[in-house]
PASEBA-1860 file (N, C-alpha, C; in nm, 3 decimals):
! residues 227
1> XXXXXXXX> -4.545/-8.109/1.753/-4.580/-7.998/1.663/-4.456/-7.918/1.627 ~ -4.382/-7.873/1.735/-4.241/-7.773/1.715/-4.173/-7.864/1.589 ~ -4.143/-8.019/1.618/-4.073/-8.135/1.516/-4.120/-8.116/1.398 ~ -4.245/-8.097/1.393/-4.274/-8.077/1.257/-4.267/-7.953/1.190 ~ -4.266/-7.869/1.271/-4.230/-7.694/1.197/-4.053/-7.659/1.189 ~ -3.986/-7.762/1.234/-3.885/-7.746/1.207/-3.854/-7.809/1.097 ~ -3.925/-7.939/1.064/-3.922/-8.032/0.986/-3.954/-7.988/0.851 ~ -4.030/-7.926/0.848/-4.115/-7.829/0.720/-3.975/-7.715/0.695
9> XXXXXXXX> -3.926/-7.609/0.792/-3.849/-7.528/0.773/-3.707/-7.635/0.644 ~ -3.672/-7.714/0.704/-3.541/-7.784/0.680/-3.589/-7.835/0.572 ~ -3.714/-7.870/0.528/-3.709/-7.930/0.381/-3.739/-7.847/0.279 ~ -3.803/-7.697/0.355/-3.828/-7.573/0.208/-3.692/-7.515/0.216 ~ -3.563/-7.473/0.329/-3.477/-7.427/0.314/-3.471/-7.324/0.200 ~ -3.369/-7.280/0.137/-3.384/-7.182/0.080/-3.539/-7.103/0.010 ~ -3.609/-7.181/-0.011/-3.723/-7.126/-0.129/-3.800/-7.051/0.009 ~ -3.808/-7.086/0.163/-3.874/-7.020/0.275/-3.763/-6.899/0.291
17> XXXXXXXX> -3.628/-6.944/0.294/-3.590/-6.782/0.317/-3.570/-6.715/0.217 ~ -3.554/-6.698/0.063/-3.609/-6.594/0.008/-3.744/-6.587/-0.038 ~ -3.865/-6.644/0.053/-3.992/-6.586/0.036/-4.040/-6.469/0.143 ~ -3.962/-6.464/0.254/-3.992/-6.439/0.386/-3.895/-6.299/0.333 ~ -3.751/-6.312/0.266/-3.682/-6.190/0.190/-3.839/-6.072/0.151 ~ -3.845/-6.181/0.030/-3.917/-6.096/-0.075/-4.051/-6.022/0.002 ~ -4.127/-6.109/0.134/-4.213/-6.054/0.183/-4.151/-5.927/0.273 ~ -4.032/-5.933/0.310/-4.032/-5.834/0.353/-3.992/-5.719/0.288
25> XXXXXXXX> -3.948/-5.729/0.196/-3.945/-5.597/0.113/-4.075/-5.548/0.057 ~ -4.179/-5.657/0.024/-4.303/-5.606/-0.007/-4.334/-5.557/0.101 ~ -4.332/-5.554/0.230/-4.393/-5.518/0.369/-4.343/-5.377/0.329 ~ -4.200/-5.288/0.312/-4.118/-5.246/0.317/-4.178/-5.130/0.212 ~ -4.161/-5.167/0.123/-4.241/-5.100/0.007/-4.373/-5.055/0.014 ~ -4.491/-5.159/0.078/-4.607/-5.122/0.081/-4.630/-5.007/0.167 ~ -4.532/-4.998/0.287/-4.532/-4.901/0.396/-4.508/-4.806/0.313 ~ -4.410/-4.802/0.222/-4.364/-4.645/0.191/-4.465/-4.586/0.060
33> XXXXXXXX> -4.515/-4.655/-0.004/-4.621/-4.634/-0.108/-4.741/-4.596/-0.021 ~ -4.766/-4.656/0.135/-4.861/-4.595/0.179/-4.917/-4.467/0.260 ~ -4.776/-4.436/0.266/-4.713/-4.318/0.375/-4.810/-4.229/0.299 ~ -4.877/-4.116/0.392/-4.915/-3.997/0.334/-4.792/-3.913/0.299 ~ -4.852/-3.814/0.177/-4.709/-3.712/0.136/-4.669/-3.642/0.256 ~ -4.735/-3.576/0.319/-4.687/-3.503/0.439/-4.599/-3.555/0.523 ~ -4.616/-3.664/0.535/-4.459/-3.731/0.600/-4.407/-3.777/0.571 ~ -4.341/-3.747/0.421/-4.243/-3.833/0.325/-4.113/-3.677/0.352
41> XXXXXXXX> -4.028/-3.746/0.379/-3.859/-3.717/0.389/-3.842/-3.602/0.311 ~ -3.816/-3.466/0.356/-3.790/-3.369/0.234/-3.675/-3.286/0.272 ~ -3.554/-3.289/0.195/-3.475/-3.242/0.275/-3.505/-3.089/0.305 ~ -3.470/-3.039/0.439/-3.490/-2.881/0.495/-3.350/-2.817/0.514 ~ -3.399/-2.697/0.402/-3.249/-2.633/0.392/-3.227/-2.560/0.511 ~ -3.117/-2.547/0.573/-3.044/-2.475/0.692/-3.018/-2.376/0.726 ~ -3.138/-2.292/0.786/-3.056/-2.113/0.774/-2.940/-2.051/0.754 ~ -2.875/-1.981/0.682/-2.731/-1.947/0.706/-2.763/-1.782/0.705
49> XXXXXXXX> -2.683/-1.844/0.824/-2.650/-1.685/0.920/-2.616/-1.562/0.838 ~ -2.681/-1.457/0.841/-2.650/-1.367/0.756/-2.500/-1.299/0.809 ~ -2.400/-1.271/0.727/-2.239/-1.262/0.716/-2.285/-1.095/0.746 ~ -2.151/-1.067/0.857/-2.129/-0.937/0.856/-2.086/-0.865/0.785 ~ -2.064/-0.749/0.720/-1.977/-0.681/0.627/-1.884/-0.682/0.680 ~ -1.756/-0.713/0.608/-1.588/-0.637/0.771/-1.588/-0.500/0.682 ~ -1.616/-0.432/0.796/-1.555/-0.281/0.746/-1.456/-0.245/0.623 ~ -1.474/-0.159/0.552/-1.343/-0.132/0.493/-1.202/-0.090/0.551
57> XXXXXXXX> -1.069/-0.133/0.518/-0.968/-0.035/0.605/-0.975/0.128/0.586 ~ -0.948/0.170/0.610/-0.884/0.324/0.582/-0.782/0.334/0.525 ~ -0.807/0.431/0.437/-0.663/0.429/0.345/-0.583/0.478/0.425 ~ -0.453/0.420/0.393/-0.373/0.491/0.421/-0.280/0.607/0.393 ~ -0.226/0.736/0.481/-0.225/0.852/0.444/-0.162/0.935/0.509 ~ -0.056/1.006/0.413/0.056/1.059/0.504/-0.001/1.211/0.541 ~ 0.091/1.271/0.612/0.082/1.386/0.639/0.009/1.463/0.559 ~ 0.104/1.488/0.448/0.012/1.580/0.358/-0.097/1.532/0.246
65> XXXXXXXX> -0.194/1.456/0.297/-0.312/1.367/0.255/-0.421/1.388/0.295 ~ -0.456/1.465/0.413/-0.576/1.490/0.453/-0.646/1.523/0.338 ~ -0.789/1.435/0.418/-0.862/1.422/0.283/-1.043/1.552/0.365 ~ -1.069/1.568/0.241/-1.185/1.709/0.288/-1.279/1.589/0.363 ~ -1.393/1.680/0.440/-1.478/1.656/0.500/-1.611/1.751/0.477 ~ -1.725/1.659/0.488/-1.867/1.676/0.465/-1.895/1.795/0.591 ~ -1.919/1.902/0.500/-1.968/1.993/0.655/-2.081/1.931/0.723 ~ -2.174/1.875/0.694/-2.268/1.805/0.775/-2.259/1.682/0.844
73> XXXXXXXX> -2.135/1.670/0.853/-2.093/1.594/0.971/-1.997/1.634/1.069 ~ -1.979/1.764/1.087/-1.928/1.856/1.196/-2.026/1.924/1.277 ~ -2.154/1.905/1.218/-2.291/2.001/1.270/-2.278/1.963/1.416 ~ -2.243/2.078/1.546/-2.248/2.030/1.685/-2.396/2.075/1.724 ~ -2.427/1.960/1.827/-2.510/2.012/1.858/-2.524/2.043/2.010 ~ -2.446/2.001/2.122/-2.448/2.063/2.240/-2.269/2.066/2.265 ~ -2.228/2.130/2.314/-2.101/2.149/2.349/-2.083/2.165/2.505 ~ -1.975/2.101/2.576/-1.949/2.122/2.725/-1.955/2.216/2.808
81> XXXXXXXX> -1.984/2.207/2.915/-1.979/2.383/2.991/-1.868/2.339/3.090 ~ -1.789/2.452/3.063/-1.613/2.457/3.092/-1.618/2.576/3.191 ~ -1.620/2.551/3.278/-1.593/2.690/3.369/-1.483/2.707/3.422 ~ -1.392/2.849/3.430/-1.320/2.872/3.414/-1.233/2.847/3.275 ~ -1.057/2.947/3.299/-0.948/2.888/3.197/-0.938/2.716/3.219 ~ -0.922/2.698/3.091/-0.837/2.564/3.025/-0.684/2.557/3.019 ~ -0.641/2.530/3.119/-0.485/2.498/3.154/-0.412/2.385/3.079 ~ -0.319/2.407/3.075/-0.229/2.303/2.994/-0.237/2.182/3.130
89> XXXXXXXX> -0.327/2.052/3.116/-0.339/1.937/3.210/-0.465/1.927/3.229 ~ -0.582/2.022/3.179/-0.692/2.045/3.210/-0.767/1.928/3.089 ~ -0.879/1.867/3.159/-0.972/1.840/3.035/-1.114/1.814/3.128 ~ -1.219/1.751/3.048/-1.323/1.791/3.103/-1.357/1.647/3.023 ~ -1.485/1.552/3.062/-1.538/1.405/3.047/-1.633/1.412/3.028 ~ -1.811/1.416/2.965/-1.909/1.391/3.018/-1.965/1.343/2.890 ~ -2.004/1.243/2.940/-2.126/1.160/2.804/-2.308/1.147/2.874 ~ -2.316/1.257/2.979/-2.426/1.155/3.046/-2.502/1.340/2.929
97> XXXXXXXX> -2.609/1.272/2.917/-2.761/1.319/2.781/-2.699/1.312/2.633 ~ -2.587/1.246/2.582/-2.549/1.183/2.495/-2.596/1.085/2.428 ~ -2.590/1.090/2.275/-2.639/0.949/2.238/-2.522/0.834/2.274 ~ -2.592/0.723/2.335/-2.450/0.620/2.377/-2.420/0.592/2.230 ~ -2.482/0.575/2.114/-2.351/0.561/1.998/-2.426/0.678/1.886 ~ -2.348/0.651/1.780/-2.322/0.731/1.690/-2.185/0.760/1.618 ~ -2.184/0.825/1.540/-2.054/0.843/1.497/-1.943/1.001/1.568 ~ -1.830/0.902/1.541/-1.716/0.969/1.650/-1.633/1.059/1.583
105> XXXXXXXX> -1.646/1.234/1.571/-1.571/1.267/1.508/-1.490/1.391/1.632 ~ -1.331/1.376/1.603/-1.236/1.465/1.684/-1.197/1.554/1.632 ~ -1.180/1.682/1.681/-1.137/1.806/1.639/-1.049/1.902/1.673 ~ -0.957/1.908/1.634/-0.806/1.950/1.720/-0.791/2.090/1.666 ~ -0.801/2.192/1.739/-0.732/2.328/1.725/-0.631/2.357/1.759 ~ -0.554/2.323/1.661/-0.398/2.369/1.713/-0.359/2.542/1.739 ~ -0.430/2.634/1.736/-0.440/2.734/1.758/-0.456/2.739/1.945 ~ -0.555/2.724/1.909/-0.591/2.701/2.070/-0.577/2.616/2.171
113> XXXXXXXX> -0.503/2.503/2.078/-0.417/2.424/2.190/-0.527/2.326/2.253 ~ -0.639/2.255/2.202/-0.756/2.218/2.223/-0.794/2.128/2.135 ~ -0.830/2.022/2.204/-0.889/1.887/2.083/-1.040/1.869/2.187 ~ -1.178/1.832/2.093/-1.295/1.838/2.169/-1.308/1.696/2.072 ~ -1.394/1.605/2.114/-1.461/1.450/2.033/-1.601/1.495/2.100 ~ -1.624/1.452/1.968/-1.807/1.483/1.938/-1.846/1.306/1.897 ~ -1.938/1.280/1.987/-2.036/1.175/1.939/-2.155/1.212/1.863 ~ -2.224/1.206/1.753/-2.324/1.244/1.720/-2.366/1.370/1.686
121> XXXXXXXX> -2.256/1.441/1.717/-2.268/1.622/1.688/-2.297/1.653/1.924 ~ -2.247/1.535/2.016/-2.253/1.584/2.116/-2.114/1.593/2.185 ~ -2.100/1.693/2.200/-1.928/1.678/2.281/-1.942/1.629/2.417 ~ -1.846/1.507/2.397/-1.823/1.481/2.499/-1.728/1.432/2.592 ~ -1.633/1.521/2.526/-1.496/1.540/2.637/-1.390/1.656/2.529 ~ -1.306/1.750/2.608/-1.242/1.794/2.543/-1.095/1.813/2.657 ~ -1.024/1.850/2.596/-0.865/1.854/2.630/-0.747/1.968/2.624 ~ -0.667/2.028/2.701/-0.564/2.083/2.650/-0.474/2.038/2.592
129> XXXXXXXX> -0.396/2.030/2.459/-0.287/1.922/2.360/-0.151/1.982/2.380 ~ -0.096/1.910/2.360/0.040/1.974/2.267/0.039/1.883/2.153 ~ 0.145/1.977/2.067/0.138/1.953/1.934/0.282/1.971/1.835 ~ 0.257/1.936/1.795/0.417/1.959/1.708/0.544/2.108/1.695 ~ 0.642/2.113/1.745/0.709/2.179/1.714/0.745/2.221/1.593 ~ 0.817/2.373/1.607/0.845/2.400/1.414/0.892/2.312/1.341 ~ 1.018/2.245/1.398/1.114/2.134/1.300/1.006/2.049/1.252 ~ 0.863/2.011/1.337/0.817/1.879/1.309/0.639/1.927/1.324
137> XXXXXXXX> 0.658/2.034/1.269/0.471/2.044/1.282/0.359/1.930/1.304 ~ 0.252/1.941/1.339/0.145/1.883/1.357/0.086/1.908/1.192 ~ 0.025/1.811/1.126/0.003/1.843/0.995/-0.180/1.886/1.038 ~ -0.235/1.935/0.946/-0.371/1.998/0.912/-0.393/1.898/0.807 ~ -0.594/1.916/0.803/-0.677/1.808/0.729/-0.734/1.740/0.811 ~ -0.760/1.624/0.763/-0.922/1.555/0.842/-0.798/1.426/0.817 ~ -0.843/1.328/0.904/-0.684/1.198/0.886/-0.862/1.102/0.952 ~ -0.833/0.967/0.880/-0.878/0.862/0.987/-0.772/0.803/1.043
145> XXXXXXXX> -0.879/0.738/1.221/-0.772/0.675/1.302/-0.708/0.513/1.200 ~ -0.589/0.534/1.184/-0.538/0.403/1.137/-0.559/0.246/1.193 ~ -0.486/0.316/1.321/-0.477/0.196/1.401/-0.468/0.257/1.569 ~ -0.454/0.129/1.673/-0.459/0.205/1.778/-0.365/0.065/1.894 ~ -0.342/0.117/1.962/-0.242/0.078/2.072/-0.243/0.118/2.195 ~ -0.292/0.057/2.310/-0.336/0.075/2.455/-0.158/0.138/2.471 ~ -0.045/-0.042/2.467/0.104/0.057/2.490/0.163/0.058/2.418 ~ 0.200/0.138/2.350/0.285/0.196/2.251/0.433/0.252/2.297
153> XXXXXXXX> 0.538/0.207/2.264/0.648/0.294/2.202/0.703/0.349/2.110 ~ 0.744/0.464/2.115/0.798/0.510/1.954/0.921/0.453/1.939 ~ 0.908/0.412/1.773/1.026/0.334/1.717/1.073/0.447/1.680 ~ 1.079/0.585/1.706/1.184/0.661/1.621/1.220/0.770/1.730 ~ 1.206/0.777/1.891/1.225/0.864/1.953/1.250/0.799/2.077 ~ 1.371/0.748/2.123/1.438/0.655/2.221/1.352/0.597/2.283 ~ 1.261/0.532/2.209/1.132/0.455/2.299/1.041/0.475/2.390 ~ 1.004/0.628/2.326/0.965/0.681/2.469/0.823/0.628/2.450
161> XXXXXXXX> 0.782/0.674/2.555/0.637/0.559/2.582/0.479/0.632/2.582 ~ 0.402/0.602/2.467/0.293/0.693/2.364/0.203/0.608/2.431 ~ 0.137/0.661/2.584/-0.023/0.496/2.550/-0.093/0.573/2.521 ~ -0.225/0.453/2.537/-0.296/0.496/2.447/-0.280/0.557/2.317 ~ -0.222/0.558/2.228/-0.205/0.584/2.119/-0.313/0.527/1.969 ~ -0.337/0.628/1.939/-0.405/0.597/1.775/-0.362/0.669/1.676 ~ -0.318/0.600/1.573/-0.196/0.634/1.477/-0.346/0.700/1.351 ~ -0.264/0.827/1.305/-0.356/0.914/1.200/-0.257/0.885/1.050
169> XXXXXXXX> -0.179/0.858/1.070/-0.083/0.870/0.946/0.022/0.787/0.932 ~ 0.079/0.760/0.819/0.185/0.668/0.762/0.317/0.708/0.800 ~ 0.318/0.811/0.821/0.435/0.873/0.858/0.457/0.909/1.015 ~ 0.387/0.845/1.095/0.401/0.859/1.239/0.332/0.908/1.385 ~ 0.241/0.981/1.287/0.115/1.104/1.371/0.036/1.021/1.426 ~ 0.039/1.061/1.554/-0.045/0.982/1.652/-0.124/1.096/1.773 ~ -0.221/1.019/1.814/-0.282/1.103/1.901/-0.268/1.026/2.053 ~ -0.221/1.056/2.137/-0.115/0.968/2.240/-0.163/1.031/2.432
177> XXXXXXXX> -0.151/0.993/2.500/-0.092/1.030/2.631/-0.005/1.100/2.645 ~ -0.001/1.158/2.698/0.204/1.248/2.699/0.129/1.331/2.883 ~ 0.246/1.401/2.920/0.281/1.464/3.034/0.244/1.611/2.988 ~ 0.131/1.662/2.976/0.093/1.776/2.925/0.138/1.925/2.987 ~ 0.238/1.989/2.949/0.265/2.106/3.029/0.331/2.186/2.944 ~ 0.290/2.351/3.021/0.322/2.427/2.941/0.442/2.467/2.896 ~ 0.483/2.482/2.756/0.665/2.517/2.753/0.641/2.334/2.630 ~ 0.653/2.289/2.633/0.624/2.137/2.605/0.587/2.118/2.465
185> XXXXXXXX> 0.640/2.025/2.364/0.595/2.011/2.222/0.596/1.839/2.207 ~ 0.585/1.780/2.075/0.608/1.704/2.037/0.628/1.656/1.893 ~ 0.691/1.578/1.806/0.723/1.538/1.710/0.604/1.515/1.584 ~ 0.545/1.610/1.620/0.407/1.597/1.489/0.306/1.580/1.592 ~ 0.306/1.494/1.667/0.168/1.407/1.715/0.108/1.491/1.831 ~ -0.015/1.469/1.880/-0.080/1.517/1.953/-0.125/1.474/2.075 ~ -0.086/1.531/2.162/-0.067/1.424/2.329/-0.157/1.527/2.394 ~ -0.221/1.446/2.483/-0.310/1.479/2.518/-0.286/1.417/2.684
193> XXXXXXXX> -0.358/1.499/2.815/-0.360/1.406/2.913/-0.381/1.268/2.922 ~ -0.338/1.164/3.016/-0.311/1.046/3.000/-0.437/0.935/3.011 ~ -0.502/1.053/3.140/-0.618/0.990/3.208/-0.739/1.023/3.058 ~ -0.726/1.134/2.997/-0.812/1.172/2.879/-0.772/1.081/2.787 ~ -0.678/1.004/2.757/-0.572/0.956/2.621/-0.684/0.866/2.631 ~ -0.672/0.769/2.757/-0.753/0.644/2.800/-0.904/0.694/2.770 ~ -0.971/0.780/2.817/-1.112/0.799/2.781/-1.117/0.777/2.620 ~ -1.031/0.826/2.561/-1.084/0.854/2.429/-1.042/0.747/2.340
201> XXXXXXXX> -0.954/0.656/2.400/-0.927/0.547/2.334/-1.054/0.454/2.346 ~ -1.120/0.460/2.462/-1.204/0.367/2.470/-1.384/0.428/2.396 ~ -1.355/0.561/2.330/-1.452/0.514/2.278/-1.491/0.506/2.103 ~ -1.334/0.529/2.032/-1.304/0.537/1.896/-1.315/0.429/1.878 ~ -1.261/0.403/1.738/-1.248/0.216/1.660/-1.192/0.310/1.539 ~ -1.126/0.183/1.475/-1.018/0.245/1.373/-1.185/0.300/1.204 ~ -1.094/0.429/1.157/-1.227/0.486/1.012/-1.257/0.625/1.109 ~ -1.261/0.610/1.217/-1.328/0.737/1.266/-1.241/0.868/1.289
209> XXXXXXXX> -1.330/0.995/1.250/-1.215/1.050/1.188/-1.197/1.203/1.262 ~ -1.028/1.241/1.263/-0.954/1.359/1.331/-0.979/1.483/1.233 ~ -0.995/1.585/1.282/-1.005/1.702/1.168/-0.897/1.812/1.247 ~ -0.839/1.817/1.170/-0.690/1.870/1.258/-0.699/2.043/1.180 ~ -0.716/2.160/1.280/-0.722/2.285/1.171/-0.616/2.393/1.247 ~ -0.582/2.481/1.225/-0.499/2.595/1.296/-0.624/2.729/1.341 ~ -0.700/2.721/1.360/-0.783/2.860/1.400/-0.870/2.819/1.318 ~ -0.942/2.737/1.272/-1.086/2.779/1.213/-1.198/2.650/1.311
217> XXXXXXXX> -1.282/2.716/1.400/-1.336/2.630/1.441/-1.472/2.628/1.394 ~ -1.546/2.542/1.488/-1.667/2.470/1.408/-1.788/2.583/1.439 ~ -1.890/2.630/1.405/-1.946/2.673/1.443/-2.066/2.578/1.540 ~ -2.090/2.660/1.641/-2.129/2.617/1.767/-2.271/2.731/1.823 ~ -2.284/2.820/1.768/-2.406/2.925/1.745/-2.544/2.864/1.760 ~ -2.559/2.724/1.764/-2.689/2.693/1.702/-2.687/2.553/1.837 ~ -2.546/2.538/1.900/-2.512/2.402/1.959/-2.590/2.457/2.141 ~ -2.661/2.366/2.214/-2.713/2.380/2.319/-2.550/2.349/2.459
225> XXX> -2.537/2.426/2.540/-2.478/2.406/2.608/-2.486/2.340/2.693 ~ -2.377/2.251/2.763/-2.388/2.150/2.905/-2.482/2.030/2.845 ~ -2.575/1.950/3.023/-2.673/1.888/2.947/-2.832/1.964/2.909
END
């Protein structure tokens, strides 16, 4: 029997293998003509991840550039309880009944020798500064932080060593670490204790913004004290 089905194969030769072709493409075909639609191949488009905005930079802006500010985003609403004088080395830390975010705005009285950062309209840390000498004043206006630098040296003052540093201006103004004591100035910029420099570096990001004034402070009349 096998002799003879081989025998049969070898004498249809070609006309058996393209019939056995053609049947299988009819097999091939009939399957796919019979497929229900629901499981016919459709391509599925691919979520794409919705893209972050990147921030805008901050312009950049020299000294005499400060740009105005929205009084309703100075509105405080609880301020620190400081007991006792504020000594030149003195500062004070507390974020606990704070919103953990919000927006970060700093406020430097060069009058009073005092920079306070408000989260949200909540203060929560303030500082004794120094600040620019006559030759080299501290400039006034509202500045955003430019940029920022855990260690910093100044390229224009024998390298002396600014950490923590966040640069306000094109022209050099920075808000820095320094050795805070009384008798004591600096070249425009505003130094602040070292251990404070570090707090406050860690909770800015560059856009957020310094309001630098000589005696006019914020009103605080309406702001709840402590927590």
């Amino acid at each position: 029997m096998a002799g003879l089905l081989k025998a049969l194969a070898k004498s249809a030769g070609p006309k058996l293998a393209i019939g056995a072709a053609l049947a299988g493409v009819g097999l091939l075909v009939t399957n796919w003509i019979d497929r229900p639609a629901a499981e016919e191949t459709v391509p599925v488009a691919q979520p794409v991840a919705a893209s972050t905005p990147t921030p805008a930079k901050p312009v950049e802006r020299s000294s005499d550039q400060g740009m105005a500010v929205d009084p309703a985003a100075l509105r405080v609403k609880r301020v620190l309880k400081i007991d006792g004088p504020f000594r030149h080395g003195d500062f004070a830390w507390d974020e606990n009944g704070a919103p953990a975010t919000g927006p970060v705005i700093i406020t430097v009285d060069l009058r009073a020798q005092t920079l306070s950062v408000f989260r949200a309209g909540y203060e929560i840390g303030a500082a004794v500064i120094l600040y620019g000498a006559t030759d080299k004043p501290s400039p006034l206006g509202a500045f955003p932080i430019m940029a920022k630098h855990a260690d910093y040296y100044s390229r224009t003052y024998d390298n002396a060593p600014m950490p923590f540093a966040q640069r306000l201006t094109n022209d050099g103004v920075f808000i820095h670490g320094s050795d805070v004591q009384w008798g004591r100035g600096t070249h425009g910029c505003i130094g602040v204790p070292k251990e404070f420099a570090q707090k406050l570096f860690g909770v800015t990001k560059p856009g957020d913004l310094v309001v630098i004034t000589n005696g006019k402070m914020l009103d605080v009349s309406k702001a709840q004290v402590g927590g």
